[in-house]
N, C-alpha and C positions, 0 to 999 in steps of 0.2 A: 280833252276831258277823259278822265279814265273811267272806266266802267266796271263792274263786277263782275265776271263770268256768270253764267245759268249752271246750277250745278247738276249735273247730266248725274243718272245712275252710274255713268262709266266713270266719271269723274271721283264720283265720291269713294268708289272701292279702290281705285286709286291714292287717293288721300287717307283714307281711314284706314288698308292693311299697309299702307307702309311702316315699320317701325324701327327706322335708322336710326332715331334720335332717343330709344327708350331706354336702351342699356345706361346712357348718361343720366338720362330725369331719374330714373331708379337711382341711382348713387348720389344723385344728386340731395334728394329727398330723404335715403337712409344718413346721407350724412348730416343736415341739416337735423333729425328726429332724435340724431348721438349730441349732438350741441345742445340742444333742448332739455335731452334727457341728464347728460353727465357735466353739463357748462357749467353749474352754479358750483360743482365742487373743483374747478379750475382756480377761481375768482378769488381774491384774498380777502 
């Protein structure tokens, strides 16, 4: 049976300043906000 960690202070600041993955959500989300914004004048 798996269980969930206790999340330790130390844990969390671990978790929360990591920010490996942010440069990609950031483009990720600027590009999805460009489809949003300019997609209908794509479309015929």
């Amino acid at each position: 049976m798996n269980t969930v960690p206790t999340l330790t202070r130390r844990r969390a600041a671990s978790l929360f300043t990591d920010e490996s993955g942010a440069a990609t959500a950031e483009y990720a989300i600027t590009t999805m906000a460009a489809v949003a914004r300019f997609g209908h004048r794509i479309s015929p």
